[in-house]
C-alpha positions as CSV (number, residue, x, y, z in Angstrom):
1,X,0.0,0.0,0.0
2,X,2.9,2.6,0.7
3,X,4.0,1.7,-2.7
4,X,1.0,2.7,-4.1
5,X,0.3,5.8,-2.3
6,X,4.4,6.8,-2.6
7,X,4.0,6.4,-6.7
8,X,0.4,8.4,-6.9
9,X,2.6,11.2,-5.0
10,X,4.9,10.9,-7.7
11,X,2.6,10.8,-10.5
12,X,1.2,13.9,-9.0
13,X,4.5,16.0,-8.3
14,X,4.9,14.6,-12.2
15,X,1.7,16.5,-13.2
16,X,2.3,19.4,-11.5
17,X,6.1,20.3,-13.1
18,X,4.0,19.7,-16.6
19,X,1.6,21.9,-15.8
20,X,4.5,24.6,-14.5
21,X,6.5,23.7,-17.5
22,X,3.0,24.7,-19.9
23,X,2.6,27.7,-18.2
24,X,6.0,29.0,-19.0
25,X,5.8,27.5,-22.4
26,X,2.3,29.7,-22.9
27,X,4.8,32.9,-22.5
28,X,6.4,32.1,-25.3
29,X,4.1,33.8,-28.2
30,X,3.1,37.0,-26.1
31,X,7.1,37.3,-25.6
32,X,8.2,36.8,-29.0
33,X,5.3,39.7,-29.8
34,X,7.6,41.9,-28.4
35,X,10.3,41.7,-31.2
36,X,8.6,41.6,-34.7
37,X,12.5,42.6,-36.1
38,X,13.3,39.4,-35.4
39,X,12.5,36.2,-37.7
40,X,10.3,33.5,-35.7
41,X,13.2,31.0,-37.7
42,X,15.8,33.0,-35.3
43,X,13.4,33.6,-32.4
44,X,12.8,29.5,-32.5
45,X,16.5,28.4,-33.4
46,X,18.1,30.6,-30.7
47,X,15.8,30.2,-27.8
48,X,15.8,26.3,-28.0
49,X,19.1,25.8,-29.4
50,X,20.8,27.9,-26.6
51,X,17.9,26.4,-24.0
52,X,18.9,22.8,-25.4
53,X,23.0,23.5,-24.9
54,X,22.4,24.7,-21.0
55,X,20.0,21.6,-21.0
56,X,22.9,19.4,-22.3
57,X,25.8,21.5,-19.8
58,X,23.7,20.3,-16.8
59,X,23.4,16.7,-17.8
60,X,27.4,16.5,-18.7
61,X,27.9,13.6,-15.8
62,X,24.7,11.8,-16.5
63,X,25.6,11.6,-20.6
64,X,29.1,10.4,-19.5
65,X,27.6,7.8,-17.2
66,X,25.1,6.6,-19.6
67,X,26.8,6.9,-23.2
68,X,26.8,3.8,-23.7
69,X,23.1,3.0,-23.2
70,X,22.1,6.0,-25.2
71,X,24.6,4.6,-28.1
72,X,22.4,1.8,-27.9
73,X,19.2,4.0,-28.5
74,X,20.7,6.1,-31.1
75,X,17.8,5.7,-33.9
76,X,15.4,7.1,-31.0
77,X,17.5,10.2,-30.1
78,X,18.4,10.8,-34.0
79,X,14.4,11.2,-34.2
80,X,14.3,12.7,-31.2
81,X,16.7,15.9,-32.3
82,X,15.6,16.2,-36.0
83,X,12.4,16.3,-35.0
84,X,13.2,19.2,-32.0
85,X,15.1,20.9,-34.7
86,X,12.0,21.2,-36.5
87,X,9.7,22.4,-33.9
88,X,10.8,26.2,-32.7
89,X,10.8,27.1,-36.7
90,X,7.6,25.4,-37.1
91,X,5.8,26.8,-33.7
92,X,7.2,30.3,-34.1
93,X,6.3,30.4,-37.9
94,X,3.1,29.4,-36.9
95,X,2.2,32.3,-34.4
96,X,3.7,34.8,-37.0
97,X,1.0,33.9,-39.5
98,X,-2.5,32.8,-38.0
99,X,-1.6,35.1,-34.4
100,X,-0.2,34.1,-31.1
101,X,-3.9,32.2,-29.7
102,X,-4.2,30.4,-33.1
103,X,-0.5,29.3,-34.0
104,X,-0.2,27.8,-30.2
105,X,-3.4,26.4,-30.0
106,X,-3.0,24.4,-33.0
107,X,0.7,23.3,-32.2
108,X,0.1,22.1,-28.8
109,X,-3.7,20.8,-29.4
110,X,-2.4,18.6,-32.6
111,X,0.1,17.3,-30.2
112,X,-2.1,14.5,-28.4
113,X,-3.6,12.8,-31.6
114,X,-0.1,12.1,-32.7
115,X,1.8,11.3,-29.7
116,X,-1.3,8.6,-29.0
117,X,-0.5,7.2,-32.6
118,X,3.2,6.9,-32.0
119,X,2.5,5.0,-28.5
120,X,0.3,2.8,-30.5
121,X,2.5,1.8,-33.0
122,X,5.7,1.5,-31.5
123,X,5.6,1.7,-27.5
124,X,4.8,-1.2,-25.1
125,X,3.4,0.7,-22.3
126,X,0.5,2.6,-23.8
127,X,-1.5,3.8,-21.5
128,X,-4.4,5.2,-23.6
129,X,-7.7,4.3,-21.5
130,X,-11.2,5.6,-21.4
131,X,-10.7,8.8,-18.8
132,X,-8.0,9.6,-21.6
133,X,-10.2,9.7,-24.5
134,X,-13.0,12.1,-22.6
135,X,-10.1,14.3,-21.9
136,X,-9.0,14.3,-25.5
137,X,-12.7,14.9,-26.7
138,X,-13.3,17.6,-24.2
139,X,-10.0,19.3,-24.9
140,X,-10.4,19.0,-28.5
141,X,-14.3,20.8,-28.3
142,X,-12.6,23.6,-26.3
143,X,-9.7,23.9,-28.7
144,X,-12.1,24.0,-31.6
145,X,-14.0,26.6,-29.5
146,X,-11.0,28.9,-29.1
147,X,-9.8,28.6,-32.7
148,X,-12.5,29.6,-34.4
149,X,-13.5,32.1,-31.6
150,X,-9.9,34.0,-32.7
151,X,-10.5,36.4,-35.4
152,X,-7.4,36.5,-38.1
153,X,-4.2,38.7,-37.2
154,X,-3.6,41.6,-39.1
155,X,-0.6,40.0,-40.2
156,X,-2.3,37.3,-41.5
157,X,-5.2,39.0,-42.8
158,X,-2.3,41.8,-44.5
159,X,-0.9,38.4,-46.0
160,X,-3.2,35.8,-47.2
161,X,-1.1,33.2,-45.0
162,X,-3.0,32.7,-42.3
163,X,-3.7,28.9,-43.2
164,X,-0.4,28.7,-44.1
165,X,0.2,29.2,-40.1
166,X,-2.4,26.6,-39.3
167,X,-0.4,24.1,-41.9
168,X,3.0,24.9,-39.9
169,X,1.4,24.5,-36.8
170,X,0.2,21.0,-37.2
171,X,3.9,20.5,-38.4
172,X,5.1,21.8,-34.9
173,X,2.4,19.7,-33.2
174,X,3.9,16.4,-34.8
175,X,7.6,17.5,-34.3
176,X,6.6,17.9,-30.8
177,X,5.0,14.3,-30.4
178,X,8.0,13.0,-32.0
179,X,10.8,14.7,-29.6
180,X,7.9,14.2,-26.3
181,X,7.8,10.5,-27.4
182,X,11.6,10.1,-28.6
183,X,12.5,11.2,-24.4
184,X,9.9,9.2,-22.9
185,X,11.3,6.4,-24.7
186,X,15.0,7.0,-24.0
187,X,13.9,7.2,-19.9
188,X,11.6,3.9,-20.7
189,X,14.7,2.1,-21.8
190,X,16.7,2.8,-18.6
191,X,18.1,6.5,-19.9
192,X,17.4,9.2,-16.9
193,X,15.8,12.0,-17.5
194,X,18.5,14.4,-17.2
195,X,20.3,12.7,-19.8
196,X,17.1,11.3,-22.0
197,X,16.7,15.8,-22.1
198,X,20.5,16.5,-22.2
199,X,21.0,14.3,-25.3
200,X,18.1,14.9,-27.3
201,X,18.3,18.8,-26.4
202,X,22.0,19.0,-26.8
203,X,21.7,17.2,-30.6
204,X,18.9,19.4,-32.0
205,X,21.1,22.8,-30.8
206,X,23.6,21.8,-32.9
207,X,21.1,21.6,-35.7
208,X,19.6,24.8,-35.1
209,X,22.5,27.0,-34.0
210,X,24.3,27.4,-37.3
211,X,21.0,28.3,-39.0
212,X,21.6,31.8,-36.7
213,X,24.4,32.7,-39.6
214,X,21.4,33.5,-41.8
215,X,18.5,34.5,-39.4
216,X,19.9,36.1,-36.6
217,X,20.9,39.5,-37.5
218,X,18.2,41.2,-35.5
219,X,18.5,39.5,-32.2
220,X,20.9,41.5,-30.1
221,X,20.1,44.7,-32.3
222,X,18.3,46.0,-29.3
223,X,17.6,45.9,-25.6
224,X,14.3,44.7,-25.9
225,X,15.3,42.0,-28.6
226,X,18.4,40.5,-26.0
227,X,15.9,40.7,-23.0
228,X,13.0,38.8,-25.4
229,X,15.7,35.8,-26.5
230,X,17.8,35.3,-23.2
231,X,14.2,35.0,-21.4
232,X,13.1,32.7,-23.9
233,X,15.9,30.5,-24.1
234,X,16.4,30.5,-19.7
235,X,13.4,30.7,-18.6
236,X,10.7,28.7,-20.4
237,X,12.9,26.6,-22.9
238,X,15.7,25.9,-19.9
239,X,13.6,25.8,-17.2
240,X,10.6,24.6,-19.0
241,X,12.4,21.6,-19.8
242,X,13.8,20.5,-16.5
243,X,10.5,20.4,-15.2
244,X,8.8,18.2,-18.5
245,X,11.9,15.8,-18.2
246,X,11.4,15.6,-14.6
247,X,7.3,14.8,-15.2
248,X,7.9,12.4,-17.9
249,X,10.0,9.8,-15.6
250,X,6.5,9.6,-13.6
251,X,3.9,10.4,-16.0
252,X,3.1,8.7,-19.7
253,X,3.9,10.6,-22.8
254,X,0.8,10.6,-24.3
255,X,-1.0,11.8,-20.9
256,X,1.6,14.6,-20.7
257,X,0.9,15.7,-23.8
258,X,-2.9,16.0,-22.8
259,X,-1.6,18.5,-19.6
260,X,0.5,20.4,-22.1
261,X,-2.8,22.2,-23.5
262,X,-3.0,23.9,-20.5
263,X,-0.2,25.8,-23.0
264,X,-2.7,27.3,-25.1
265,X,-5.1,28.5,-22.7
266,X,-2.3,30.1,-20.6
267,X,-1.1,31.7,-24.2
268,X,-4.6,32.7,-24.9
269,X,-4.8,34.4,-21.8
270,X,-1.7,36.5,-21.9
271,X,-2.6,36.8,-26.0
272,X,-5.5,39.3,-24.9
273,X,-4.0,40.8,-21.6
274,X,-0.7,41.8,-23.3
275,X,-0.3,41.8,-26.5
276,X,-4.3,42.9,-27.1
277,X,-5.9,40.2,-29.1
278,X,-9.8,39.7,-28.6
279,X,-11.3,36.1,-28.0
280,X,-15.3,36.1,-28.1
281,X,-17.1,34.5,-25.1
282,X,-17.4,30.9,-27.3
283,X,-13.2,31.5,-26.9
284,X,-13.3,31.7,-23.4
285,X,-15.9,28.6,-23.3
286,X,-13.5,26.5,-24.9
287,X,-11.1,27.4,-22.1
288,X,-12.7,26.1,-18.8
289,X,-13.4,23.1,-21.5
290,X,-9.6,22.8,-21.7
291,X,-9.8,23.8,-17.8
292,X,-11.8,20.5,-17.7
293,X,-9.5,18.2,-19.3
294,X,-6.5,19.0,-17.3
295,X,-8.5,18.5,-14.2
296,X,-9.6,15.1,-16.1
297,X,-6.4,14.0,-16.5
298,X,-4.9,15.5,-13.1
299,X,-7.5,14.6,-10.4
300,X,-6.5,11.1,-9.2
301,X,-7.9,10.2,-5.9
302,X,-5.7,8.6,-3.7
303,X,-6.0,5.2,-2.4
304,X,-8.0,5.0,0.6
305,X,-8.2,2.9,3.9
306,X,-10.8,0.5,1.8
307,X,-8.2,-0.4,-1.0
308,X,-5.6,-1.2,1.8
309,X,-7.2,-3.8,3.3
310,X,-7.3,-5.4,-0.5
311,X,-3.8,-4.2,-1.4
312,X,-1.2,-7.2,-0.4
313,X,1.6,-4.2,1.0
């Protein structure tokens, strides 16, 4: 029975970095609004390639210790890093086109449907069950909800691109299955989490970084440009991280994805407080439906005194 309990406190600390690494992840957009100079390719390349090397500095003596056994899973980290180069240029290509509450929502929202299919096809432990499903259905009402509550940017209205946006952010939603699932399955075959990040993080910087010799001419050209790409890259792509490696050791990739659409809604949010976008009340409807999966997926009642006596401890 203390087994039991000690792993549904796990499972819940699990949850809970998700959910803090979402909310830092929903800054993103309403942060990047505040350097248009600046090319979402650079804003996407810098922030996680520099977040992925501090990522792969702190995980040195884990990557040493366990070089071997991620040798032995290179296939899964090569996938893992392509697909993480991907994702920033993608994501923040995305919010540039169809807006900041569209270009997340549909990044993060696509995210589920293929992280389920990759844990169907290729992972052992998939832990798709029935309370999963109503959470994806509830979530995907709400996200539908908010989408089409979000009127056009101006941007995208100025440039006919706006499903163009939507097109990149599915993209960004599968590269992001693809990395999510590559790490779980790295810390599934024995690979800790530190090191499951450090490695798949520290291979899709060195992919991104160079690309800064063609896009990154605008990003320390002023104070408010440094201040917008060092917060991105230490704050929600460095410490964002930590916190979804540290979840995913407890907590199944497929059900973290689910917790990560708490993303959009925080993005949303901060979308009309900050940058001044407007979301019609149907918008704000499909919110407390998101509100509803998370709690679906992150209310677990604990075992009680009943299941004890029916628990061999």
């Amino acid at each position: 029975m203390k087994h039991q309990i000690t792993n549904h406190k796990a499972e819940a600390y699990g949850i809970s970095a998700i959910l803090f690494a979402s909310l830092l992840w929903g800054t993103t957009g309403t942060a990047a609004s505040f350097a248009p100079s600046i090319s979402p390719l650079a804003v996407g390349a810098f922030s996680m390639g520099v977040g992925g090397l501090l990522l792969a500095v702190v995980a040195f003596r884990n990557l040493a210790r366990e070089r071997r056994l991620i040798a032995a899973n290179f296939k899964i980290l090569l996938f893992g890093a392509l697909a993480l180069a991907v994702y920033p240029m993608a994501f923040y290509s995305s919010m540039r086109l169809s807006g900041v509450a569209i270009g997340t929502v549909v990044s993060i929202a696509s995210a589920p449907f293929f992280v389920a299919a990759l844990e169907h096809l290729f992972s052992k432990n998939n832990q798709i069950d029935r309370r999963w499903v109503y959470s994806l259905l509830l979530g995907t009402v709400g996200i539908a909800l908010l989408t089409f509550a979000e009127p056009v940017s101006q941007v995208a209205e100025e440039t006919n691109y706006h499903y163009l946006g939507i097109a990149l952010g599915l993209i960004a939603g599968l590269s992001y299955a693809l990395y999510a699932w590559a790490a779980k399955e790295l810390i599934t075959h024995g690979v800790s989490s530190t090191s499951a990040m450090g490695s798949i993080f520290g291979c899709g910087a060195m992919l991104l970084l160079p690309t800064l010799l063609f896009t990154g001419e605008n990003l320390f050209a002023t104070a408010t440009n440094t201040a917008v790409v060092l917060y991105m890259a230490l704050i929600p792509m460095f410490i964002g991280y930590v916190c979804f490696g540290y979840g995913l050791r407890v907590v199944a990739a497929s059900k973290a994805s689910l917790l990560t659409l708490f993303e959009p809604a925080v993005a949303a949010v901060f979308a009309v407080i900050v940058v001044g976008e407007h979301i019609a009340v149907s918008g704000w409807v499909g919110v407390l439906l998101i509100m509803g999966c998370l709690f679906l997926q992150a209310y677990k009642p604990a075992p009680n005194k009943s299941e004890a006596n029916e628990v061999t401890c």
